[in-house]
C-alpha positions, 0 to 999 in steps of 0.5 A: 532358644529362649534360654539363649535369649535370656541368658543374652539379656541377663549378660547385657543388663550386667554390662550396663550396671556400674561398678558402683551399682554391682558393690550395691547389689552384692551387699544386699544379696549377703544382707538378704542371706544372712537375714534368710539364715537367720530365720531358717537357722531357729526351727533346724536348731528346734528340730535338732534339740527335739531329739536329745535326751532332756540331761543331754540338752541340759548339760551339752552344748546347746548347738550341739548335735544329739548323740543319739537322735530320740525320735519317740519324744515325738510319740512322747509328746502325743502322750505327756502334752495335755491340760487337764483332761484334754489330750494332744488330739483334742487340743489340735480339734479345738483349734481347728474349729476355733481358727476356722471358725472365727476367722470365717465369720469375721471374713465374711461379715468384713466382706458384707461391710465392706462391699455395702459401703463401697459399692453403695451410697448412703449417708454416714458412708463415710463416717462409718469408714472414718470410724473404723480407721479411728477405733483402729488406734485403741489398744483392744486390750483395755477392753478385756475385762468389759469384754470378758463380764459381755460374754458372761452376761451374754451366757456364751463364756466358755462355749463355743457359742462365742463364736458369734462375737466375732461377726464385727465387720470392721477392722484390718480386713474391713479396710483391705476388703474395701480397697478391693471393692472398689476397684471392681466395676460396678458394670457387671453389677448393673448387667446382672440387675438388668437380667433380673438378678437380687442383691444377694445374687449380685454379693456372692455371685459376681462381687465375691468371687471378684475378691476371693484371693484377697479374701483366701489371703486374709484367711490364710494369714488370719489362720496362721495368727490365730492358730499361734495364739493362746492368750484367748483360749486361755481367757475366754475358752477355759475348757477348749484349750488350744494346741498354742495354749496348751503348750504355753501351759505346759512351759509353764508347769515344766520348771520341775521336770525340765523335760525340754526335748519333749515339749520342743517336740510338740513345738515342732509338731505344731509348726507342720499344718503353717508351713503346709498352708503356707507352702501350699498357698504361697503364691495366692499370698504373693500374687494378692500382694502384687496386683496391689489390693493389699496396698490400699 
């Protein structure tokens, strides 16, 4: 019977369109195709190409089906992408402790920040969230080099100790987080005060969990970027190269041999644990973007 009902709805909203609003809607379902097409279209024509011979890549077609499909370049890949001494599973490790651990602590210190300068008043509150705003305009990359003397001054380069430097507090997370503090009510703070409960209480127990899809999103898209990433590996952590860093130097290494189905192989291999997350968390994503927080 619902079906019925929306199928009735769905007719009449048809009729009352014009002609005109029809032609529109059509153009932009296409447009939205083709736009979907072409993001879809790059990762079958790496799978694709993953399987062929490195002579056949080369000399056939580049959109061209492999003749026989090479599925050990996967295992292959397992094996010949490495950097140094670090092997394939060793640079997936360093990823995953490097992603999640700094994404971790600088989520939570932007959610401290932010909840203490939207939840309590004192003076230079508002400087502080003007400030960052401000800072937000400079380029982080003309501080690389001062960056990089801190942490060798600091005795943390190239250890995973400098983990530490990612408890800032401020920035893109800070501002959204904020925008979810203060839409919360401060009522269920003051109940909680009333029955004796602490600060801490107040932030971890009641406040946070309050704000936890937004923060669940901030990690998930903060993970992604950071799992892509390879020019930090490469310039703080020499040693703990990346999975991303150590197919960027692998590309980079493979002019002579020009084993490309090997390495899209390992591009590939790469992409698996992003569309998992993603496909696993897509709709805490949307649902965090729909309810409005992540619009400020």
């Amino acid at each position: 019977m619902k079906n019925i009902f929306k199928k009735e709805k769905d007719r009449n909203i048809l009729d009352i369109r014009t002609r005109g609003q029809n032609t529109v809607f059509i153009i932009v379902f296409i447009l939205f195709t083709l736009y979907a097409l072409s993001l879809i279209v790059p990762f079958i024509w790496l799978f694709m190409s993953s399987l062929k011979k490195p002579f056949e890549f080369i000399r056939s077609d580049v959109f061209a089906l492999p003749e026989q499909p090479q599925f050990v370049n996967f295992i292959t890949a397992f094996k010949e992408l490495k950097y140094k001494k670090v092997g394939f599973f060793r640079m997936v490790f360093n990823s995953l402790w490097m992603t999640i651990g700094s994404n971790l602590i600088y989520l939570i210190c932007s959610s401290m920040t932010s909840y203490c300068i939207a939840k309590y008043k004192f003076k230079g509150r508002n400087f502080l969230y003007a400030l960052t705003i401000f800072l937000m305009v400079f380029p982080i990359s003309g501080s690389l080099a001062a960056d990089v003397k801190l942490r060798i001054n600091l005795n943390i380069y190239d250890s995973p100790l400098q983990l530490v430097v990612c408890a800032g507090g401020f920035g893109s997370a800070f501002l959204i987080l904020y925008a979810f503090f203060q839409g919360v009510s401060w009522h269920y703070a003051e109940a909680a005060m009333i029955d004796g409960a602490s600060h801490d209480f107040v932030f971890w127990k009641i406040m946070m969990p309050q704000v936890m899809p937004a923060f669940l999103t901030l990690f998930i898209t903060s993970f992604i970027g950071g799992w892509n990433d390879y020019m930090t590996s490469i310039v703080y952590y020499p040693s703990f190269p990346t999975l991303a860093a150590g197919l960027y130097l692998y590309e980079s290494s493979m002019e002579s041999q020009s084993n490309y189905p090997v390495y899209f192989a390992g591009l590939f291999i790469s992409m698996i644990p992003i569309f998992a997350i993603f496909i696993a968390f897509q709709d805490t994503i949307m649902t965090s973007v729909s309810i409005g927080g992540l619009k400020g």
